[in-house]
Biotite code that builds the C-alpha atoms (Angstrom):
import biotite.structure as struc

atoms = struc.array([
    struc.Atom([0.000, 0.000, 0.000], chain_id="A", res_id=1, res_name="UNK", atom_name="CA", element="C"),
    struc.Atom([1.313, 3.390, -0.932], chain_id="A", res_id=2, res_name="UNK", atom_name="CA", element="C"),
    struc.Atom([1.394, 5.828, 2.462], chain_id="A", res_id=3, res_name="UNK", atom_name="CA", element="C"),
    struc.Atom([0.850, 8.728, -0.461], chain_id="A", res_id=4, res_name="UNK", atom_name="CA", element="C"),
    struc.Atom([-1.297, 8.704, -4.047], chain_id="A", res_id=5, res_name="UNK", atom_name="CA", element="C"),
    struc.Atom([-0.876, 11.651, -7.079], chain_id="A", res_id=6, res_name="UNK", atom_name="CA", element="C"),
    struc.Atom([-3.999, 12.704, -5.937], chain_id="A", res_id=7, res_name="UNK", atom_name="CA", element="C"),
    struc.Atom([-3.555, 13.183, -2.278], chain_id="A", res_id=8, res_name="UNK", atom_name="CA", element="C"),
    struc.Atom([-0.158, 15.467, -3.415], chain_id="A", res_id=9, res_name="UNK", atom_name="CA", element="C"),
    struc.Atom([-1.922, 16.858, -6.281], chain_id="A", res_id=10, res_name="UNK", atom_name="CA", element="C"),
    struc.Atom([-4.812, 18.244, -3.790], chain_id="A", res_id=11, res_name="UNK", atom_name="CA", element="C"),
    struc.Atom([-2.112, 20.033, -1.582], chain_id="A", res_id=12, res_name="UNK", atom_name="CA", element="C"),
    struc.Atom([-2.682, 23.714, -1.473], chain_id="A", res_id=13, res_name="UNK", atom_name="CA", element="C"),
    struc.Atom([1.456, 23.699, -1.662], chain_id="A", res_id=14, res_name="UNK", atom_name="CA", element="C"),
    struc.Atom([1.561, 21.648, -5.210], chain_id="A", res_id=15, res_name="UNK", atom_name="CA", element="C"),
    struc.Atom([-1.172, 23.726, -6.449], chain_id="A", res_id=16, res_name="UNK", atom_name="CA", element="C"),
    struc.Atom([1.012, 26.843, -5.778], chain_id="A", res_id=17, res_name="UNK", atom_name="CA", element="C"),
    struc.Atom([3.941, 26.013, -6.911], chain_id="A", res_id=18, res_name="UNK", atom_name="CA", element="C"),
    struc.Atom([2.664, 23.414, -9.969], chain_id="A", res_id=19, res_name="UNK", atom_name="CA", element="C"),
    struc.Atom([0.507, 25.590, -11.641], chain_id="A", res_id=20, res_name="UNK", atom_name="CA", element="C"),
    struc.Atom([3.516, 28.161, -11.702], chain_id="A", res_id=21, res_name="UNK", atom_name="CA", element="C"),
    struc.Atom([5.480, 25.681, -14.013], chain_id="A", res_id=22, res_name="UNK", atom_name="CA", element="C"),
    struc.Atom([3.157, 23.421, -15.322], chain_id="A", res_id=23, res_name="UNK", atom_name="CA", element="C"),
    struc.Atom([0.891, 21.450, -14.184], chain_id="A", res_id=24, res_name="UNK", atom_name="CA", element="C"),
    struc.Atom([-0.079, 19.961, -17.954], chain_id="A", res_id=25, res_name="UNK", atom_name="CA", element="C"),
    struc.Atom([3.241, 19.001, -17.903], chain_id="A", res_id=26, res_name="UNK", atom_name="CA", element="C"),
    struc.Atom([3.776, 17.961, -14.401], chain_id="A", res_id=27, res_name="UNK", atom_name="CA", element="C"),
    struc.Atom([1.034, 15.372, -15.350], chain_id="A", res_id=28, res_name="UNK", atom_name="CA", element="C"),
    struc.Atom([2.877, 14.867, -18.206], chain_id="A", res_id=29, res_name="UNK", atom_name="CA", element="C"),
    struc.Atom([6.407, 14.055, -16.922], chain_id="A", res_id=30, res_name="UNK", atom_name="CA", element="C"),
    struc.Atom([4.503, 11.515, -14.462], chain_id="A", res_id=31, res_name="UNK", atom_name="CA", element="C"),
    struc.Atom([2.991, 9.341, -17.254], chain_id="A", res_id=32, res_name="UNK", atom_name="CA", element="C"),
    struc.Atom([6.069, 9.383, -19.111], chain_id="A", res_id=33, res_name="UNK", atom_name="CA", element="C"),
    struc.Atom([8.110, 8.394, -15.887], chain_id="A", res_id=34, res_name="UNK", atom_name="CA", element="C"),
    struc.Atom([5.314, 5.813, -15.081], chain_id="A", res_id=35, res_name="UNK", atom_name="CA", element="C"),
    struc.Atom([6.025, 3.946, -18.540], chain_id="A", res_id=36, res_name="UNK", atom_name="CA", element="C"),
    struc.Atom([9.619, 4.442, -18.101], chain_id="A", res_id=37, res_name="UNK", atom_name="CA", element="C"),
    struc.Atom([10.137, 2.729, -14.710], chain_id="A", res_id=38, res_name="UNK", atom_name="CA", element="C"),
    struc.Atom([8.213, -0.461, -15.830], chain_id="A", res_id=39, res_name="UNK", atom_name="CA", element="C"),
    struc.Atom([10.755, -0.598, -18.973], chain_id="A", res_id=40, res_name="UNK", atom_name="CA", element="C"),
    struc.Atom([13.647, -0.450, -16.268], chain_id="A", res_id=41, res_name="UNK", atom_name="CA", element="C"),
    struc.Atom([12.061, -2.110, -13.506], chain_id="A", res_id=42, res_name="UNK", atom_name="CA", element="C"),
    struc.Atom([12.261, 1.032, -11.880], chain_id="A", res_id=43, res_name="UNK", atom_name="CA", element="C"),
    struc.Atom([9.401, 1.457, -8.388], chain_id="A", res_id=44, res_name="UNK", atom_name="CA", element="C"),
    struc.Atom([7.032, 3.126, -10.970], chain_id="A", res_id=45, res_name="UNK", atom_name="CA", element="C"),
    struc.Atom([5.692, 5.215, -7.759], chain_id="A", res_id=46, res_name="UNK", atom_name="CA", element="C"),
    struc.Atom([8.483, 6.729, -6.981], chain_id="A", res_id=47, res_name="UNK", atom_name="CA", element="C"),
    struc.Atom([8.732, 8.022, -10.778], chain_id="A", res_id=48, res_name="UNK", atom_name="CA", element="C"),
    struc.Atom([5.436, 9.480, -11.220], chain_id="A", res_id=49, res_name="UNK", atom_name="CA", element="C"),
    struc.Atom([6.050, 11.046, -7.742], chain_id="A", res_id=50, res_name="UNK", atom_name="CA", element="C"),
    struc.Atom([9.414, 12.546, -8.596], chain_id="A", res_id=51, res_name="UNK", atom_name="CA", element="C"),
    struc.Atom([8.182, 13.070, -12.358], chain_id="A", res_id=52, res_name="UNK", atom_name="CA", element="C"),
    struc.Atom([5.246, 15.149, -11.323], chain_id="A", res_id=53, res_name="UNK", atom_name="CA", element="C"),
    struc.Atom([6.888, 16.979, -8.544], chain_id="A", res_id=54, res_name="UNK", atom_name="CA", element="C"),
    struc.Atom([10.229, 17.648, -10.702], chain_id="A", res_id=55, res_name="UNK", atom_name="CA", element="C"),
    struc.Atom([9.370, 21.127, -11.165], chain_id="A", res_id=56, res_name="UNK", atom_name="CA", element="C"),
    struc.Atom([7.893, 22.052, -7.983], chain_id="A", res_id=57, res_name="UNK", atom_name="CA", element="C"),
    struc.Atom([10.765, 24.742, -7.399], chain_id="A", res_id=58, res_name="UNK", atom_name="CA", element="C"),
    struc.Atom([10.331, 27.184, -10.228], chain_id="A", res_id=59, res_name="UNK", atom_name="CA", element="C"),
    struc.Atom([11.158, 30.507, -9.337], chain_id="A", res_id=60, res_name="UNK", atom_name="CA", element="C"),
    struc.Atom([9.051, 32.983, -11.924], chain_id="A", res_id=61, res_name="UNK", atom_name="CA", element="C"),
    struc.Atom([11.621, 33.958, -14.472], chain_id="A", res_id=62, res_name="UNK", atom_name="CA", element="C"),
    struc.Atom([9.202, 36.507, -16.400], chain_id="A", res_id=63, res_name="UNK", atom_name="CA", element="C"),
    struc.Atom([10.168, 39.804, -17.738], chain_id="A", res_id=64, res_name="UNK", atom_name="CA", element="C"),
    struc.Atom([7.058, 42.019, -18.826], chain_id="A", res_id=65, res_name="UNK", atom_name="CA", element="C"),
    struc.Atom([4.394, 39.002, -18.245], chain_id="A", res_id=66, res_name="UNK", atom_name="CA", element="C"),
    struc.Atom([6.303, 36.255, -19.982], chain_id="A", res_id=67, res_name="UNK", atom_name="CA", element="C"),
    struc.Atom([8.348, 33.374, -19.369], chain_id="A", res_id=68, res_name="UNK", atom_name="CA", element="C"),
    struc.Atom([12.274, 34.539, -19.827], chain_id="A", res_id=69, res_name="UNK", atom_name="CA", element="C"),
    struc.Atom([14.196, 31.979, -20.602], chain_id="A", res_id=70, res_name="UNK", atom_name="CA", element="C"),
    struc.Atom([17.322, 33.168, -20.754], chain_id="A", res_id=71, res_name="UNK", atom_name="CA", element="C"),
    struc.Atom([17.154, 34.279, -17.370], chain_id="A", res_id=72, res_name="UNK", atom_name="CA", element="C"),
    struc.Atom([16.201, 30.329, -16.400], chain_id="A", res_id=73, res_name="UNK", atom_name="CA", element="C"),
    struc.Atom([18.953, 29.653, -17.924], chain_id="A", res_id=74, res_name="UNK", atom_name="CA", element="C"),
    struc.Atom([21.449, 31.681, -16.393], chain_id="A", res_id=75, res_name="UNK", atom_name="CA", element="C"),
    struc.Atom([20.205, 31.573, -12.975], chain_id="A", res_id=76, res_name="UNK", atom_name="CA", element="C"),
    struc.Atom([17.797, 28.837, -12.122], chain_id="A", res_id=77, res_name="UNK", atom_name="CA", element="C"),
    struc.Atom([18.184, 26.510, -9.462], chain_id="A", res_id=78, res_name="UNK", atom_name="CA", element="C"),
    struc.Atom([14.851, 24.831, -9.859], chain_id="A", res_id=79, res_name="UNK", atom_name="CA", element="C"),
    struc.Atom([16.011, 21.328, -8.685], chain_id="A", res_id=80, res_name="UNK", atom_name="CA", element="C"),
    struc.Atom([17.574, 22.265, -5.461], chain_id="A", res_id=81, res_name="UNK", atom_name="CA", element="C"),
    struc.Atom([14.693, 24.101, -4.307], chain_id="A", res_id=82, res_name="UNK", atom_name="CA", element="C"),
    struc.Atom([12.434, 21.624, -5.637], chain_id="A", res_id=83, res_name="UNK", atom_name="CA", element="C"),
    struc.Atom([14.695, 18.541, -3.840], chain_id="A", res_id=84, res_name="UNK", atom_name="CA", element="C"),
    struc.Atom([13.977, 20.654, -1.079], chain_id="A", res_id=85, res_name="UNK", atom_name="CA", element="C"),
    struc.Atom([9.786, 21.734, -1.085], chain_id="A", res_id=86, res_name="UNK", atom_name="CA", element="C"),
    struc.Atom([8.895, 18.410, -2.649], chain_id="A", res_id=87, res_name="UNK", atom_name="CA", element="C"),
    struc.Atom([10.733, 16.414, 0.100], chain_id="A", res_id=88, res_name="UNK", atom_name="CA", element="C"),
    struc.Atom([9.070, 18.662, 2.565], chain_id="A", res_id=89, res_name="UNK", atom_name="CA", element="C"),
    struc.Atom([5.794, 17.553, 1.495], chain_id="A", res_id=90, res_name="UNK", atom_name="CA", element="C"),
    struc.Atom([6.035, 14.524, 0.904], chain_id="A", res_id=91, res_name="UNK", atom_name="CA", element="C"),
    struc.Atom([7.294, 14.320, 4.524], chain_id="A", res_id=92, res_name="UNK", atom_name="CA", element="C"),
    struc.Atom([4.314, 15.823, 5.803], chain_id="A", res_id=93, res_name="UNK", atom_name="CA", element="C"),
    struc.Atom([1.674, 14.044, 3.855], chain_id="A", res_id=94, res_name="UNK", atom_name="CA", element="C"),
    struc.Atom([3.088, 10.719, 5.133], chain_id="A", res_id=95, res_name="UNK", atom_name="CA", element="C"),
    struc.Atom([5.871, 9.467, 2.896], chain_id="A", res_id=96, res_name="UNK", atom_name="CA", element="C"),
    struc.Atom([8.058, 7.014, 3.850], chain_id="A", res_id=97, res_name="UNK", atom_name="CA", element="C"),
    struc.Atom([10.851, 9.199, 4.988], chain_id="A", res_id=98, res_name="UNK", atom_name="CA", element="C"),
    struc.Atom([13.468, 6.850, 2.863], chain_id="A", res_id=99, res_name="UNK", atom_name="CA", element="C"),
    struc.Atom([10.850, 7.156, -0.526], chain_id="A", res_id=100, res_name="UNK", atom_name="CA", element="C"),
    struc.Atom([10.631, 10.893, 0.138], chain_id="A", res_id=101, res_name="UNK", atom_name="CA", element="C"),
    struc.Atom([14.753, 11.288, -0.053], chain_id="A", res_id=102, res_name="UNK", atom_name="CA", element="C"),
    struc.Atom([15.010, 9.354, -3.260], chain_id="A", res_id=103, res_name="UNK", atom_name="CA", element="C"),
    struc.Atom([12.040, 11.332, -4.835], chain_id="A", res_id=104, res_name="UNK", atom_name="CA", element="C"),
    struc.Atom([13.840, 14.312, -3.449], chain_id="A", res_id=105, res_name="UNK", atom_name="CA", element="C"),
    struc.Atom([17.020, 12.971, -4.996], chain_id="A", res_id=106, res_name="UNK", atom_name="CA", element="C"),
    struc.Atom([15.535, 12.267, -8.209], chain_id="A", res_id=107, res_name="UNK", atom_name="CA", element="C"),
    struc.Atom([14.309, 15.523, -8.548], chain_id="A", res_id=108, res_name="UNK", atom_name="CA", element="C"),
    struc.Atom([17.470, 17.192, -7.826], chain_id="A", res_id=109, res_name="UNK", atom_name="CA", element="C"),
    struc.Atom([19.222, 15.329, -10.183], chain_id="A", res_id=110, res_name="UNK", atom_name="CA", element="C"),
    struc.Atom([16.445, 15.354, -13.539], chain_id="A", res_id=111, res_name="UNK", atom_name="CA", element="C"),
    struc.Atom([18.607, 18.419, -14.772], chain_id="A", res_id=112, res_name="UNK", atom_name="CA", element="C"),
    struc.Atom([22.016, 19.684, -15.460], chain_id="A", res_id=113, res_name="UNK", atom_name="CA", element="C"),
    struc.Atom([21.117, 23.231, -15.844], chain_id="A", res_id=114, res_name="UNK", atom_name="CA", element="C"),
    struc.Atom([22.570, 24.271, -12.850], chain_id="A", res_id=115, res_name="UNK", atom_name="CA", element="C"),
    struc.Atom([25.993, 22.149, -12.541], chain_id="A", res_id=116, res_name="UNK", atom_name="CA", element="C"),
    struc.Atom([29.192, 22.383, -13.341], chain_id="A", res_id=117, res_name="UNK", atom_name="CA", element="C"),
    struc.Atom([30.138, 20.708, -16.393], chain_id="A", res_id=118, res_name="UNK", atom_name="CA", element="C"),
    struc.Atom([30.794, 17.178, -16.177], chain_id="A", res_id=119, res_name="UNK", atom_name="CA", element="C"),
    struc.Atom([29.169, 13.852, -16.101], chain_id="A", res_id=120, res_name="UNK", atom_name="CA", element="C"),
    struc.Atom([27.034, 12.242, -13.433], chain_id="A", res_id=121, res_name="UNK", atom_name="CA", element="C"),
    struc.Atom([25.966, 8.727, -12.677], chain_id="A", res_id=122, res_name="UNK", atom_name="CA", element="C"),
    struc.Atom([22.191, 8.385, -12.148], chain_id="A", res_id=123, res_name="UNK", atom_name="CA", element="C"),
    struc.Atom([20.726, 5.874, -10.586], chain_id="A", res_id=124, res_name="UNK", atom_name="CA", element="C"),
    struc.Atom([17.708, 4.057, -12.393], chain_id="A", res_id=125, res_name="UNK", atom_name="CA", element="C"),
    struc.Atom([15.526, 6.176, -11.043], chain_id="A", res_id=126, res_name="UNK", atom_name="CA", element="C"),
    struc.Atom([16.953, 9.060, -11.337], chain_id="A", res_id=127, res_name="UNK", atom_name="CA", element="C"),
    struc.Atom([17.138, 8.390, -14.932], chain_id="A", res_id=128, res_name="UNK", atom_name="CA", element="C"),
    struc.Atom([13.933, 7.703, -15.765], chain_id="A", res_id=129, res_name="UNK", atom_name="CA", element="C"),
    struc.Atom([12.845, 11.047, -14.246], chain_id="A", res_id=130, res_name="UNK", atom_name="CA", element="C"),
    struc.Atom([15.259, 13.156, -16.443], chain_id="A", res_id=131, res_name="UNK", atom_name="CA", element="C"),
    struc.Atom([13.912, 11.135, -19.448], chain_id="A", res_id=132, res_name="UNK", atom_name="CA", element="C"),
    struc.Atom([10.441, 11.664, -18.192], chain_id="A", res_id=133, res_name="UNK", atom_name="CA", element="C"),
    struc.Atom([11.223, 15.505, -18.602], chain_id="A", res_id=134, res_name="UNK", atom_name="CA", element="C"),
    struc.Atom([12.822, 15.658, -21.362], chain_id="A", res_id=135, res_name="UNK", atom_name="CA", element="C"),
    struc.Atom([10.178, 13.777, -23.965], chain_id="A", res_id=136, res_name="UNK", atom_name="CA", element="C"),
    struc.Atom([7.597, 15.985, -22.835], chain_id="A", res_id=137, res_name="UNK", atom_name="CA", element="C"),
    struc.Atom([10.547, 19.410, -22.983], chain_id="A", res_id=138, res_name="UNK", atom_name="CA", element="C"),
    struc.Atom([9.518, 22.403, -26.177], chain_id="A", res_id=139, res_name="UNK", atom_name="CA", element="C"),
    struc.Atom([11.669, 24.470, -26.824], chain_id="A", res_id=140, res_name="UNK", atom_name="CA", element="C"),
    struc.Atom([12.339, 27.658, -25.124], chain_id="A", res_id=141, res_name="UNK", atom_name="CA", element="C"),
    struc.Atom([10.585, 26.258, -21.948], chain_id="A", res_id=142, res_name="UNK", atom_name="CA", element="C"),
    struc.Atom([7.000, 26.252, -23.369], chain_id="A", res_id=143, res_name="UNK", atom_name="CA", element="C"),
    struc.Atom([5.644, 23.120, -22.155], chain_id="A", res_id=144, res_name="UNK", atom_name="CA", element="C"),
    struc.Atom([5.438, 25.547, -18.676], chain_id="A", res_id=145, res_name="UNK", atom_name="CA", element="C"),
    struc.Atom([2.699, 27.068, -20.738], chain_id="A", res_id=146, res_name="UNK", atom_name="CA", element="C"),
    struc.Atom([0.459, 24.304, -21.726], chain_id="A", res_id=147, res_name="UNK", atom_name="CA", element="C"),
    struc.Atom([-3.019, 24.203, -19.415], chain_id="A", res_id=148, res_name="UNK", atom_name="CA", element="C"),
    struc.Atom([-4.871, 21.680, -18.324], chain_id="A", res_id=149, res_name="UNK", atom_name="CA", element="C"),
    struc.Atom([-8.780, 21.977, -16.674], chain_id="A", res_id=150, res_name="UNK", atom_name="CA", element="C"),
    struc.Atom([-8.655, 20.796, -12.775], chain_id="A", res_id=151, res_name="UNK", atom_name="CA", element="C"),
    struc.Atom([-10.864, 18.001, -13.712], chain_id="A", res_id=152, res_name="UNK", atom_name="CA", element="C"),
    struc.Atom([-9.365, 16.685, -15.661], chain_id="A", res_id=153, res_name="UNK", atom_name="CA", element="C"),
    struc.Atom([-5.814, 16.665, -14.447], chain_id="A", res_id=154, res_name="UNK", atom_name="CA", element="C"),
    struc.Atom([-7.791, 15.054, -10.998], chain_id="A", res_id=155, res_name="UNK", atom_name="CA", element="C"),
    struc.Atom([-9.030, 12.545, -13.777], chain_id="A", res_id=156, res_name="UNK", atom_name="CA", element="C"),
    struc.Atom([-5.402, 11.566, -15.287], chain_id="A", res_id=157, res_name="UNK", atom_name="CA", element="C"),
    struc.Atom([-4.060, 11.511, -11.923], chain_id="A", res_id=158, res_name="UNK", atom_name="CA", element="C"),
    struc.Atom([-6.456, 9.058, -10.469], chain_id="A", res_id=159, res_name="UNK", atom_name="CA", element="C"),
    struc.Atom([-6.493, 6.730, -13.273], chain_id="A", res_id=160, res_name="UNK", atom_name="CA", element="C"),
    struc.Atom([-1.973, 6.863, -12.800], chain_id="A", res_id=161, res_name="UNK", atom_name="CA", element="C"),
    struc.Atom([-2.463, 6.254, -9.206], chain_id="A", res_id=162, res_name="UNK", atom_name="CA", element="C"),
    struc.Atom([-4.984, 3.200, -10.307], chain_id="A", res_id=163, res_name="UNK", atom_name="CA", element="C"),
    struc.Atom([-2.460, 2.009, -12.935], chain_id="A", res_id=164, res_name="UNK", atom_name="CA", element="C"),
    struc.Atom([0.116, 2.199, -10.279], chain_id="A", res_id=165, res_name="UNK", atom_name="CA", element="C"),
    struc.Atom([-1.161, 0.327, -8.083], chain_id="A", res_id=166, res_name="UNK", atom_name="CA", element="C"),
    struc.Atom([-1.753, -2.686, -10.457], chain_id="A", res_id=167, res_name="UNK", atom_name="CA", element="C"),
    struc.Atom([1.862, -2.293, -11.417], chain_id="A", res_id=168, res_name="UNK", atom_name="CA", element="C"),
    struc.Atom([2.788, -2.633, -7.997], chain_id="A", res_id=169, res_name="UNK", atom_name="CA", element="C"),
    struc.Atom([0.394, -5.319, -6.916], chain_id="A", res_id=170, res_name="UNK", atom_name="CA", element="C"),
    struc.Atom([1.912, -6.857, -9.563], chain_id="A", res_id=171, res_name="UNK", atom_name="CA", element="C"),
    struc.Atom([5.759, -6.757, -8.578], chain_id="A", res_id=172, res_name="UNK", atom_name="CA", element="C"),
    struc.Atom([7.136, -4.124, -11.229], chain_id="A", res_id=173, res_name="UNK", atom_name="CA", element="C"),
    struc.Atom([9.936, -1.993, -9.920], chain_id="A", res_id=174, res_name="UNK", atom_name="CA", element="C"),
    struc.Atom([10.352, -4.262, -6.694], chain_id="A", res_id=175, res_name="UNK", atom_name="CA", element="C"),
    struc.Atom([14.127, -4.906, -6.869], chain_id="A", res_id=176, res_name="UNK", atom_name="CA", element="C"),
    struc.Atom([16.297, -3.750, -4.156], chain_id="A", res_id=177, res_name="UNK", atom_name="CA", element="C"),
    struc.Atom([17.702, -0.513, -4.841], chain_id="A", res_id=178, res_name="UNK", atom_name="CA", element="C"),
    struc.Atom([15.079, 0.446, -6.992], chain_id="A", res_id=179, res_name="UNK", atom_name="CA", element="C"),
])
């Protein structure tokens, strides 16, 4: 049983703030993509969607005269580490295993570059299939933070995830050790 479901983080009053800033059509997104992802690499498929649909819970509003900038992201965005940070946060407080809410946390940290040195780094599996998860739904120029979904049905996709979930994990995918 999973202490805490899309839904349940979706309805917070914190991951409506701070998703709607960046996305939440993509948020949803990222989580469907990471959900298909993990059972491809035996990755917990819960812990995807979770870190997938949190990723970009630390946006900072880079706008210049009422639209996105993204040159400014670019230069100065530290997204992930505040997002590590807020999404861990909540996840604590909504009931998360305190070990499942550091890898999410980690995961989202880690799903982008933008903000490190240059270099290479290992990701784990899940880490991995987060960053991927971002990246196929990525436009350019950050505009997939612009795409809008209704509440309903975002509450609709998330429910059915959290049901396909569930039957993935009922059914052993993404149960390896370290996973």
């Amino acid at each position: 049983m999973r202490e805490v479901t899309l839904v349940a983080l979706y309805d917070h009053h914190i991951a409506q703030k701070y998703l709607q800033r960046s996305g939440m059509a993509h948020a949803i997104r990222c989580a469907y993509h990471a959900c298909a992802l993990a059972v491809n690499e035996n990755v917990n498929p819960d812990l995807a969607a979770k870190a997938a649909f949190l990723h970009d819970i630390g946006h900072y509003t880079w706008y210049k005269n009422g639209k996105w900038d993204y040159s400014l992201y670019k230069a100065y965005d530290i997204h992930a580490i505040k997002g590590a940070e807020r999404a861990h946060k909540l996840l604590i407080r909504l009931g998360e295993h305190p070990r499942h809410a550091k890898e999410i946390a980690l995961a989202i940290l880690l799903h982008t570059d933008s903000y490190l040195p240059n270099g290479e780094l290992a990701l784990s599996p899940l880490q991995s299939v987060v960053a991927k998860a971002d990246a196929l739904d990525e436009e350019p120029k950050g505009s997939h933070h612009y795409r809008t979904i209704e509440a309903k049905t975002a509450r609709q996709l998330l429910t059915e995830l959290d049901s396909q979930i569930d039957g993935l994990l009922q059914a052993g995918v993404g149960n390896r050790k370290g996973r």
